[in-house]
N, C-alpha and C positions, 0 to 999 in steps of 0.2 A: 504493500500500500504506500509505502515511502518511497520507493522509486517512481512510481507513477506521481505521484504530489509533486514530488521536484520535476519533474521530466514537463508535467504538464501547465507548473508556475513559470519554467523556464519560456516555454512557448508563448503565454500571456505576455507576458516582460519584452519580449521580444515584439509581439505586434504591437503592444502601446506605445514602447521606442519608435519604431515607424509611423505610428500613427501621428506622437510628438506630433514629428521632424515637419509632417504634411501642415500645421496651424491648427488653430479649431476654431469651430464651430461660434456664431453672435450670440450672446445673449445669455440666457439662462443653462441651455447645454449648451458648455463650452468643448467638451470632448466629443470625440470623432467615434473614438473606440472607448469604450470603459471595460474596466479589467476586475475582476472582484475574488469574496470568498464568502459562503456561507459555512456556519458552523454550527449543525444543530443535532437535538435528539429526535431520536422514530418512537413516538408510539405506537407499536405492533398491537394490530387489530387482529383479531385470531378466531376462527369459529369453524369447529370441527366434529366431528362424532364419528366415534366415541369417549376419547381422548379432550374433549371440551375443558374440562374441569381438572385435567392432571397435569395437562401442559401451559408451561407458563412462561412469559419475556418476559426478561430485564423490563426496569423501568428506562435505566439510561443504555440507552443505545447508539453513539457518537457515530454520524457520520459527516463529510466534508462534500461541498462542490465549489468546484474551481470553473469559471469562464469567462468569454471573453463576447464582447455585445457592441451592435454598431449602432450611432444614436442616428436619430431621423428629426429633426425638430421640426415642429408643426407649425411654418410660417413664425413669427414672433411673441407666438402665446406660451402658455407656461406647460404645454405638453410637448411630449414628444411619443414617436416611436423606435425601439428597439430589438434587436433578432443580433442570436449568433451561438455558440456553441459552447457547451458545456462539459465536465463532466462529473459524476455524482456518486459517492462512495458511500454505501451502507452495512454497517454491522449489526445484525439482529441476534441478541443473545437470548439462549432458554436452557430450562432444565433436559433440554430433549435430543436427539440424535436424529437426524433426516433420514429414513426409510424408504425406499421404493417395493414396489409389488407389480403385479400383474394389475392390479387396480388402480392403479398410479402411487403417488408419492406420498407420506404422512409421516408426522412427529412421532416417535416414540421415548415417552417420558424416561429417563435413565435410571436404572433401578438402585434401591439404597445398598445389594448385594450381588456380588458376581455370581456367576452358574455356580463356583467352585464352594459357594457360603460366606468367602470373608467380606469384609466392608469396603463400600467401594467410593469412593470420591474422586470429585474433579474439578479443575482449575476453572475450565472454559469449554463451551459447546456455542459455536454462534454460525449464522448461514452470511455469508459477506455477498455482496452485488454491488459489481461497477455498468454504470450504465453512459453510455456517449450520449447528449440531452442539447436535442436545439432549441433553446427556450425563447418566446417573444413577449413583450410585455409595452402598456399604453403608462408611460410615465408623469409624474405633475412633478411641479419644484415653482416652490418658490425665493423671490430673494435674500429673504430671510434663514434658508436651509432646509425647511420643513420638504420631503419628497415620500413620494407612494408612487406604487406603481403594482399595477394587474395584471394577470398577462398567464399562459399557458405553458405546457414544456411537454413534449414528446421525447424521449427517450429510446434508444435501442441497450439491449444488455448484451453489453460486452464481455464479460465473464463474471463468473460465479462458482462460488467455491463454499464446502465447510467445512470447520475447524473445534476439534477434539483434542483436550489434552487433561491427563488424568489416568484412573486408573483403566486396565484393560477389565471389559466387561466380562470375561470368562476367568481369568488366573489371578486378576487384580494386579499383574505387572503395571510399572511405569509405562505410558504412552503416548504419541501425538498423534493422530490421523488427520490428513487434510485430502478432501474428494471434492476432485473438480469436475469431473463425468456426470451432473444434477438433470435428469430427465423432466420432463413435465412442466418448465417452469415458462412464464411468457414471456416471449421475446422482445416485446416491445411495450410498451407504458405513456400513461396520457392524465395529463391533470391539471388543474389551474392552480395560479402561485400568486400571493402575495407579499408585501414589501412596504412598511408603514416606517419614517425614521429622521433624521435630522443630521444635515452632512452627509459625513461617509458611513455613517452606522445606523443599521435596520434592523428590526426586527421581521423575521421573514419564513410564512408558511407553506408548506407544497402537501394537496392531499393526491394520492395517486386512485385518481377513477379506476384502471382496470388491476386487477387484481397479482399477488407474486407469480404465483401458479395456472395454469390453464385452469378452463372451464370442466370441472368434470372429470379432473387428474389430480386436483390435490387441494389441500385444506383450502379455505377461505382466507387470503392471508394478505394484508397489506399495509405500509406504513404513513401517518402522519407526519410531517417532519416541520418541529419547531425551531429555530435558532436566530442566532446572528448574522447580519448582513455586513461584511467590511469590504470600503469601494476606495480601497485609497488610488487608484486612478482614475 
């Protein structure tokens, strides 16, 4: 997750140097390119059967987006329009292990004992998803600082992975498992986003309309994401 963060701050920094070098824009957006980060938590929505009530997410679950947005100012008024690309890092923690069957995919809550009887614990079990996210959004500002802004984000998922570490579920050895192979899950995502804040600092919500999982392949499962907006470009 660290190599892509830097690999893909590097790339921002880069188009807003360029962007510099070109002037900007009259008036209220003065930026051509704005470059940012949000930083927030998932509330994982979860609704499944039979396993409803055993499986259960973390309350905090950090995830990052990184992008970069070209402004559009709407004549001399205090809107503007914005589109450009993102990308959006999710860690969903729970007490559970991700399962596939013939029936498609599901959580299996981790049990407090191995096959073998002794006790079993674990450090961490969480489902990660990197998504590539072209987000557009109808911005206000005024001269005072005060800015909001609406606006939607469609996403493709670009890899997904989960991550096990703790003991082994049959012998209670030490272990890490990390599986990238996740069947069933949807490939692409769609949802409106908000952005309420003053300067370069927002508070800023994204709920995802379609769901982690396909239709009919796996739990009900999808996250709320609250956090921070920092736009220092």
């Amino acid at each position: 997750m660290m190599k892509k963060l830097l690999l893909f701050m590097a790339f921002l920094l880069t188009i807003n140097h360029f962007a510099s070098a070109q002037g900007a824009s009259a008036e209220l957006f003065k930026d051509n390119i704005a470059t940012g980060i949000d930083i927030f938590n998932d509330l994982v929505m979860y609704n499944d059967e039979p396993t409803q009530d055993d499986v259960k997410f973390r309350g905090y679950n950090p995830g990052v987006n990184l992008y970069v947005m070209k402004t559009f100012p709407i004549g001399k008024s205090n809107f503007a329009f914005a589109a450009g690309l993102g990308l959006g890092m999710h860690n969903l923690y729970s007490n559970s292990l991700l399962t596939d069957s013939v029936g498609g995919s599901y959580f299996m809550p981790i049990p407090d004992k191995t096959t073998s009887g002794s006790d079993l614990d674990y450090k961490k079990s969480k489902l990660s998803l990197t998504y590539i996210d072209a987000p557009a959004e109808l911005r206000f500002k005024t001269e005072g600082g005060f800015r909001m802004a609406v606006g939607i984000k469609v996403g493709y998922l670009l890899s997904a992975h989960t991550k096990y570490k703790g003991n082994d579920l049959e012998d209670g050895s030490k272990t890490k498992i990390k599986e990238a192979e996740l069947p069933n899950l949807q490939t692409w995502r769609f949802g409106p986003s908000i952005q309420i804040g003053y300067k370069w600092v927002s508070v800023n919500a994204f709920y995802s309309v379609t769901k982690v999982f396909e239709e009919s392949a796996g739990p009900e499962l999808y996250p709320i994401s609250l956090g921070l907006t920092l736009r220092p470009f």
